[in-house]
C-alpha positions as CSV (number, residue, x, y, z in Angstrom):
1,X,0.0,0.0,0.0
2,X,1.1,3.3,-1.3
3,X,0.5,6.0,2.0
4,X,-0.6,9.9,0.9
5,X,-1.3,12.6,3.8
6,X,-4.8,13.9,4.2
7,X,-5.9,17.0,2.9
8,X,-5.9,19.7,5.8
9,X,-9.8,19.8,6.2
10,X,-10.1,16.0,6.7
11,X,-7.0,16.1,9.2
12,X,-8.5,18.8,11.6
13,X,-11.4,16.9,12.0
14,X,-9.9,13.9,12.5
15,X,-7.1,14.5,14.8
16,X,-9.2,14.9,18.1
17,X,-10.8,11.5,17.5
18,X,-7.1,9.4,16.9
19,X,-6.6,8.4,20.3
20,X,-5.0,5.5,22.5
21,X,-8.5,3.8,23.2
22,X,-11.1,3.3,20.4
23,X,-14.8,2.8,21.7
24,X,-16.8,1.8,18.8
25,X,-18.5,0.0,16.0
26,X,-16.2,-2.6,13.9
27,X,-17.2,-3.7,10.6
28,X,-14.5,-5.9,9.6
29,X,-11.3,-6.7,10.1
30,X,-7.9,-6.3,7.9
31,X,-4.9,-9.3,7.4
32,X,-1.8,-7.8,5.7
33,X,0.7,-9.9,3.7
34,X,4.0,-9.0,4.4
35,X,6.4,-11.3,6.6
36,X,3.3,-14.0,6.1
37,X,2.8,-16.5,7.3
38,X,3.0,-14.0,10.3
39,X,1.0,-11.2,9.4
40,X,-0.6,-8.3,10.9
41,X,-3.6,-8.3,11.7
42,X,-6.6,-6.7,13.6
43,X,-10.1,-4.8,13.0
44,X,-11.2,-1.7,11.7
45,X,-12.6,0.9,13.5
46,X,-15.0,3.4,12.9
47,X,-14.7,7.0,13.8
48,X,-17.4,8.4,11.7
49,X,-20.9,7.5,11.1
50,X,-20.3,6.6,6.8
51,X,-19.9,3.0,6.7
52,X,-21.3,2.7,2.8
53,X,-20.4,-0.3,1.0
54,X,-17.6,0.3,-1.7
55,X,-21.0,-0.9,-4.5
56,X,-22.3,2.7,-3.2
57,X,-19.2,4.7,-3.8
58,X,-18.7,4.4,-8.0
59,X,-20.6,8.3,-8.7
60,X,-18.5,9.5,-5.6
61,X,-15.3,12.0,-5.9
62,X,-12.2,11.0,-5.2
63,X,-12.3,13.4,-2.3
64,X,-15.6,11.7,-1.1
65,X,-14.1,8.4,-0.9
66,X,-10.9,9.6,1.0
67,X,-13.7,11.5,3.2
68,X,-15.6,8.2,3.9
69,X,-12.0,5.9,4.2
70,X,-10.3,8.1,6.4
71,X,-12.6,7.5,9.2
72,X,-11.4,4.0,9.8
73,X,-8.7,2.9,11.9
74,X,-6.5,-0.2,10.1
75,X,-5.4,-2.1,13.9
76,X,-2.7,-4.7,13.7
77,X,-1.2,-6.9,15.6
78,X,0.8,-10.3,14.3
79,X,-0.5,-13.1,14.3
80,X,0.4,-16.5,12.5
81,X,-2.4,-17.6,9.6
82,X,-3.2,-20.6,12.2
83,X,-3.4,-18.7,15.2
84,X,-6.0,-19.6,17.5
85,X,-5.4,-17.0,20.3
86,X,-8.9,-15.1,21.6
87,X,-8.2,-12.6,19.1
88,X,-8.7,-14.3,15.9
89,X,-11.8,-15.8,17.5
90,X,-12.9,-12.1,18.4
91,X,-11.9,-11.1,14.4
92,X,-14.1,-13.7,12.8
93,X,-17.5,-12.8,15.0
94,X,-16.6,-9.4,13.7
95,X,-16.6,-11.0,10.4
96,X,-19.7,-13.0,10.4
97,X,-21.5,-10.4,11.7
98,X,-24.4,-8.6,9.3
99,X,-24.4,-5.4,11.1
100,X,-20.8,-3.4,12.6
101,X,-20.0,-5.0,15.9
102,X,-19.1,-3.0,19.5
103,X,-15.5,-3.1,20.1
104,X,-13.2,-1.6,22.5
105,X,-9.5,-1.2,21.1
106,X,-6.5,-0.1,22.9
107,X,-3.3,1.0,20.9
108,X,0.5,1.2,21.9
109,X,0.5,4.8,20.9
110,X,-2.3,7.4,18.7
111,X,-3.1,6.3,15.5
112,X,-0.9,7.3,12.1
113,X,-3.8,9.7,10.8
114,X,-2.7,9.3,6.9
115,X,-4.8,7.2,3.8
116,X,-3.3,4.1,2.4
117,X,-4.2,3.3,-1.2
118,X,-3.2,0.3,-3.0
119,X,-4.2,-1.6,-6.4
120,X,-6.6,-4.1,-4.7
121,X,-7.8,-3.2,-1.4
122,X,-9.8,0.0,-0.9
123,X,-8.1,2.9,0.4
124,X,-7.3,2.5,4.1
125,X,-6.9,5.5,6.9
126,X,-5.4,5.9,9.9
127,X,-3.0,2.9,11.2
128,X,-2.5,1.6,14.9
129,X,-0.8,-0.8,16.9
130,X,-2.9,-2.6,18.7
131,X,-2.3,-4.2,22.5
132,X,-5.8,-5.5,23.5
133,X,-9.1,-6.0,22.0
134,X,-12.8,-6.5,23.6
135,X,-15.8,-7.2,22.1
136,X,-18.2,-5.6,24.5
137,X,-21.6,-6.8,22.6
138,X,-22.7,-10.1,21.0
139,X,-22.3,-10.0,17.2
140,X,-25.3,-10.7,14.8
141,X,-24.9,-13.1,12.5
142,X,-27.8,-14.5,10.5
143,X,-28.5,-18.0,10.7
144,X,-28.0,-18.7,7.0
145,X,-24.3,-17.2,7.6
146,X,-23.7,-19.2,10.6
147,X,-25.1,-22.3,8.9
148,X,-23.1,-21.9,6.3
149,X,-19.3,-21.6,8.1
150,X,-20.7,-24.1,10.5
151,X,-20.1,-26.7,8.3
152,X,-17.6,-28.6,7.4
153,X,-16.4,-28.2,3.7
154,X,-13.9,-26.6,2.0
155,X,-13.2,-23.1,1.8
156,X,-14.4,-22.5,-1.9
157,X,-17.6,-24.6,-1.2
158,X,-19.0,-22.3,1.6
159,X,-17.6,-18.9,-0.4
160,X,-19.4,-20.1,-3.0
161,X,-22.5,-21.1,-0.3
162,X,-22.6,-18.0,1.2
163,X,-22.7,-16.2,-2.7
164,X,-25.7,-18.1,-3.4
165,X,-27.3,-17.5,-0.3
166,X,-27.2,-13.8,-0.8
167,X,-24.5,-12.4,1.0
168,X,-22.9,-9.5,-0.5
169,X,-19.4,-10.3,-1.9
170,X,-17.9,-7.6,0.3
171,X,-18.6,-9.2,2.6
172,X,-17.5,-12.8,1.7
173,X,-14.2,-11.4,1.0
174,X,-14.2,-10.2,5.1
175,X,-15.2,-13.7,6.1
176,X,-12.9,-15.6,4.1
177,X,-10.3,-13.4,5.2
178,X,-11.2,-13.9,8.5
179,X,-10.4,-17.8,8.8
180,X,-13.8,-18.9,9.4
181,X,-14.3,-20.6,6.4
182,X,-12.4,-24.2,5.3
183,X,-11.3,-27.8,6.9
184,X,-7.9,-26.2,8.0
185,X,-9.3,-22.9,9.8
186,X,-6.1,-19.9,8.3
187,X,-6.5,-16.4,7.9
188,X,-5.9,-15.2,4.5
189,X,-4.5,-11.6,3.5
190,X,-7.1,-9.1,2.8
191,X,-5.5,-9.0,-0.6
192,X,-5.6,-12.3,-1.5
193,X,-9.3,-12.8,-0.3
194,X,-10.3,-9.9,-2.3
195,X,-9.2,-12.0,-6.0
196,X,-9.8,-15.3,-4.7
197,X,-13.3,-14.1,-3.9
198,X,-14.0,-13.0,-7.4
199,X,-12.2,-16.5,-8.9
200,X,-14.1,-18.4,-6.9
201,X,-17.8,-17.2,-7.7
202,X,-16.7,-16.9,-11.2
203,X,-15.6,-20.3,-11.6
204,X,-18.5,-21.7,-9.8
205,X,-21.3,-19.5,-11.9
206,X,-19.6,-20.6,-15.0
207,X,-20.7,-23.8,-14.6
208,X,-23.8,-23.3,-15.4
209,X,-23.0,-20.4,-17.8
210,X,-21.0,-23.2,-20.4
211,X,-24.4,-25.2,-20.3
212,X,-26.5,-21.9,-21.5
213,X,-27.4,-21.1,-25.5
214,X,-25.1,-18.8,-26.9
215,X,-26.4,-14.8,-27.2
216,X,-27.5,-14.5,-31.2
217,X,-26.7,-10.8,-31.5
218,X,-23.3,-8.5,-30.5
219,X,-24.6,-6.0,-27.5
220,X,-22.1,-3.2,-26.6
221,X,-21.8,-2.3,-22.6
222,X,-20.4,0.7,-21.5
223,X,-19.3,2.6,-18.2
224,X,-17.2,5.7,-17.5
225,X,-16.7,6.6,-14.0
226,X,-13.5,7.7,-11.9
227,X,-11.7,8.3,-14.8
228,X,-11.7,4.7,-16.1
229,X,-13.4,3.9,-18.9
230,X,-14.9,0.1,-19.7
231,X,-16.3,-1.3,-22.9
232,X,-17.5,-4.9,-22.9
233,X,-18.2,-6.1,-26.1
234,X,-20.4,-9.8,-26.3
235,X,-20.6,-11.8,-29.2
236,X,-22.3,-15.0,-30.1
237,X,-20.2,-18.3,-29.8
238,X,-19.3,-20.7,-26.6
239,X,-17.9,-18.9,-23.4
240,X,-14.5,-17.4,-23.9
241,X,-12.9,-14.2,-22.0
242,X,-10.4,-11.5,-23.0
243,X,-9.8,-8.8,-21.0
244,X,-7.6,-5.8,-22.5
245,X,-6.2,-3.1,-20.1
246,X,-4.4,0.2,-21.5
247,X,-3.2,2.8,-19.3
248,X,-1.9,6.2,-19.8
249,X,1.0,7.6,-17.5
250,X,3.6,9.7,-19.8
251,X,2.5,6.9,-22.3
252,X,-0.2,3.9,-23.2
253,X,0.8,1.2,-21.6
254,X,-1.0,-1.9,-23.1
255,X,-1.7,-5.5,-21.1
256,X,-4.0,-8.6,-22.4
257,X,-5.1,-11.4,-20.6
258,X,-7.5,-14.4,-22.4
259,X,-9.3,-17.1,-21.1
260,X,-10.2,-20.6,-23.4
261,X,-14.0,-21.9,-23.0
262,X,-12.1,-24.5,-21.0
263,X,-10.9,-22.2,-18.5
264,X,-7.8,-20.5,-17.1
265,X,-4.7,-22.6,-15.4
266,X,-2.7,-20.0,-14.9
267,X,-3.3,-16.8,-12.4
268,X,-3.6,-13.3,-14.3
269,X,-0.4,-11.8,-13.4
270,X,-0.8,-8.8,-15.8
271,X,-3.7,-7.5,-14.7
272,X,-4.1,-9.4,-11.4
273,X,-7.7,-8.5,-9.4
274,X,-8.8,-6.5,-12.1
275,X,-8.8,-9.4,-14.4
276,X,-11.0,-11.3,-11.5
277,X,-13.6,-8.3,-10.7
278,X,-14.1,-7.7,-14.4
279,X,-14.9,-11.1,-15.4
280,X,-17.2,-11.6,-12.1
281,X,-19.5,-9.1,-12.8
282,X,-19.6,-9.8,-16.9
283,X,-20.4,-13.5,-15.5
284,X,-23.4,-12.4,-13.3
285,X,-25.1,-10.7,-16.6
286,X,-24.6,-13.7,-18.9
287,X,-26.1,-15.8,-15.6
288,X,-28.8,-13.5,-15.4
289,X,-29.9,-13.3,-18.9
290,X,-29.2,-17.2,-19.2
291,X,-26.7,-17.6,-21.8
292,X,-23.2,-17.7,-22.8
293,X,-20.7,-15.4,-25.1
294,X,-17.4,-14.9,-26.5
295,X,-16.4,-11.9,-24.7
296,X,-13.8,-8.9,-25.6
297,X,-13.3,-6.6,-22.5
298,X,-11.8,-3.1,-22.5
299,X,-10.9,-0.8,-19.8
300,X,-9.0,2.7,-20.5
301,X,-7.0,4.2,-17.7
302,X,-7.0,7.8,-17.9
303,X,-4.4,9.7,-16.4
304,X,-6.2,11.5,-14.3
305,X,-6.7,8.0,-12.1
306,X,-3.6,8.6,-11.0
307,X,-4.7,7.4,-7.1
308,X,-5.7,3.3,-7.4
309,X,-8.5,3.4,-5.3
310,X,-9.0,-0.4,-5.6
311,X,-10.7,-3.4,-7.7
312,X,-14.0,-2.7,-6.3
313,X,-14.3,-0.1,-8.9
314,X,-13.6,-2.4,-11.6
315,X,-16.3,-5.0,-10.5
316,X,-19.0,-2.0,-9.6
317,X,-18.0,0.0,-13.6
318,X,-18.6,-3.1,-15.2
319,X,-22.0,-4.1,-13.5
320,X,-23.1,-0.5,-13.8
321,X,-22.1,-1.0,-17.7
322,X,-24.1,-4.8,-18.1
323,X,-27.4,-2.8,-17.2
324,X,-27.9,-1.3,-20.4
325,X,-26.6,-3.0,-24.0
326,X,-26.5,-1.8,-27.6
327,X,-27.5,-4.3,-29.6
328,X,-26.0,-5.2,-33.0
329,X,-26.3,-7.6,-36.4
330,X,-22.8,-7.8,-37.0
331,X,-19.4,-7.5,-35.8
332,X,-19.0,-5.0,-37.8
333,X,-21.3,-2.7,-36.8
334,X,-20.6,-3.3,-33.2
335,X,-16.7,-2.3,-33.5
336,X,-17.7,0.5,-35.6
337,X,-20.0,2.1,-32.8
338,X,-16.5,0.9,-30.0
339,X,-14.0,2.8,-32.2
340,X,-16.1,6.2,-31.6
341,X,-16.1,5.4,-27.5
342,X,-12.5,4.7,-27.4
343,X,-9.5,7.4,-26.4
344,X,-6.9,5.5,-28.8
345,X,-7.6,4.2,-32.4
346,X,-9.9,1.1,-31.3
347,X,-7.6,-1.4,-34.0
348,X,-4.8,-0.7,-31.0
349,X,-6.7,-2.9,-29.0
350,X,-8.5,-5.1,-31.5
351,X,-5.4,-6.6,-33.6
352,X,-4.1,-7.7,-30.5
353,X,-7.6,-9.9,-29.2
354,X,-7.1,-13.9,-29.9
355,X,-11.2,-13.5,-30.0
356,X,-11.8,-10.9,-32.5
357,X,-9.3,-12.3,-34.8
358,X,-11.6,-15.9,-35.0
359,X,-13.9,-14.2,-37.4
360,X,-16.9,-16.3,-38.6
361,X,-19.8,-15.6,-41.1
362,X,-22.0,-14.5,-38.5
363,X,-19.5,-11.7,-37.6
364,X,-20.6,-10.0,-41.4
């Protein structure tokens, strides 16, 4: 994570609340990554009142999110992945739990009032050591969410479970973070939860995706928000997945990363989370609407994104694109219509895609 001092406004009203002893609401926990397998770890407090979900935040500012992130204290304290000390116990009731939880948090010294922004995780504020923890109330966790991590399968099962049951994939990320979920019980980095999260649900919706009739016409999604841009362009033919990003800082910048109808065996290393919240959220729509695609996906960078402010924006652009198509006969017509969206010549993009290069009669 990349730290960046808050603005003066944000600072002065902060500052009276970073103390030694946090009384509070919790709602959810943070597991780093570096010296793992003995990370830090600890929960989040909350100073101020905003505890929006980051699916509320994509027509926000950049100053808005800071506003709403820097009134959350990132605890630690390091723990091994297969710790089972009181307060790892204490971390995943905070987890499980539908609504923020009481705590009471005491820290070697004042919180470090500053905002921590990184590729993955959303931005995170001020930072504290912590010494002890106390959950003063009983956390409220829904019987399907306690059924669920009750029993005894594998971690991807009950992700997958809790998905389908309704839970909010925020929020699965926190649990399986959290070490609740699995035969061998480990905390996993908040990082790593966050992609794995996305993989998992993907993997698991596609399953029935493969089995759905292909779409018969080329649609056209689009979204522009926080100075990223994303086209998704569907075509008719069995599931396949390409995901182009290009980037802009001092020059384009240019990665691709494809997916066979078969599936992936090797993680996305270009693009990373990105790759993983894209291809989640194009899988809900094709789920939703019942069939399958050959998919090209786009997403400019604009400079002025010159903060990361997280994946979550990538999966929340590209649901807020699937809501509304433009429909097509042909190929042709479809990249037409793309190539007046685009910031660079469209063909940039295009003559690199494995997809768009298998042309068929349909396409014309």
């Amino acid at each position: 994570m990349r730290a960046v001092e808050l603005p003066d406004s944000i600072r002065k009203q902060m500052m009276p609340k970073m103390t030694k002893d946090f009384f509070g609401p919790s709602p959810g926990i943070f597991i780093g990554t570096y010296g793992y397998p003995d990370v830090n770890t600890g929960p989040l407090g909350m100073v101020t009142q905003n505890n929006s979900s980051p699916a509320d935040w994509l027509k926000k500012s950049y100053q808005e999110i800071i506003a709403i992130r820097s009134g959350m204290i990132r605890s630690a304290k390091k723990e091994n992945i297969f710790s089972k000390e009181k307060i790892v116990a204490n971390m995943q009731e905070i987890s499980l739990a539908k609504v923020p939880t009481e705590v009471e948090m005491m820290f070697n010294k004042a919180p470090r009032l500053s905002i921590n922004f990184d590729a993955i995780v959303q931005p995170m504020g001020a930072f504290a050591k912590l010494e002890k923890l106390t959950v003063t109330e009983n956390p409220k966790i829904s019987r399907k969410v306690e059924r669920i991590t009750s029993d005894d399968l594998k971690a991807a099962e009950s992700t997958f479970q809790l998905y389908r049951a309704g839970t909010d994939v925020y929020k699965v990320q926190t649990i399986l973070s959290s070490g609740a979920l699995g035969i061998a019980k480990r905390m996993v980095p908040t990082r790593w939860s966050i992609t794995a999260t996305d993989d998992i649900i993907g993997k698991s919706l596609l399953k029935q995706v493969r089995d759905y009739k292909s779409v018969n016409e080329y649609m056209v999604f689009e979204a522009f928000n926080l100075d990223n841009h994303f086209l998704i362009l569907l075509m008719p033919g069995s599931w396949e997945f390409e995901n182009v990003e290009s980037w802009f800082s001092g020059a384009w910048g240019l990665s691709h990363e494809y997916e066979p109808f078969s599936g992936r065996t090797k993680y996305a290393e270009k693009q990373a989370g990105g790759y993983y919240a894209s291809r989640l959220a194009i899988i809900e729509y094709l789920r939703k609407i019942r069939r399958q695609a050959r998919v090209f996906a786009l997403r400019e960078i604009h400079k002025e994104y010159s903060t990361p402010l997280g994946v979550w924006q990538v999966r929340e652009n590209v649901r807020a694109a699937m809501a509304k198509p433009r429909r097509f006969a042909t190929l042709r017509e479809a990249l037409t219509y793309m190539g007046q969206l685009t910031k660079k010549p469209l063909n940039l993009y295009t003559d690199k895609s494995r997809i768009l290069r298998q042309r068929r009669l349909t396409d014309f």
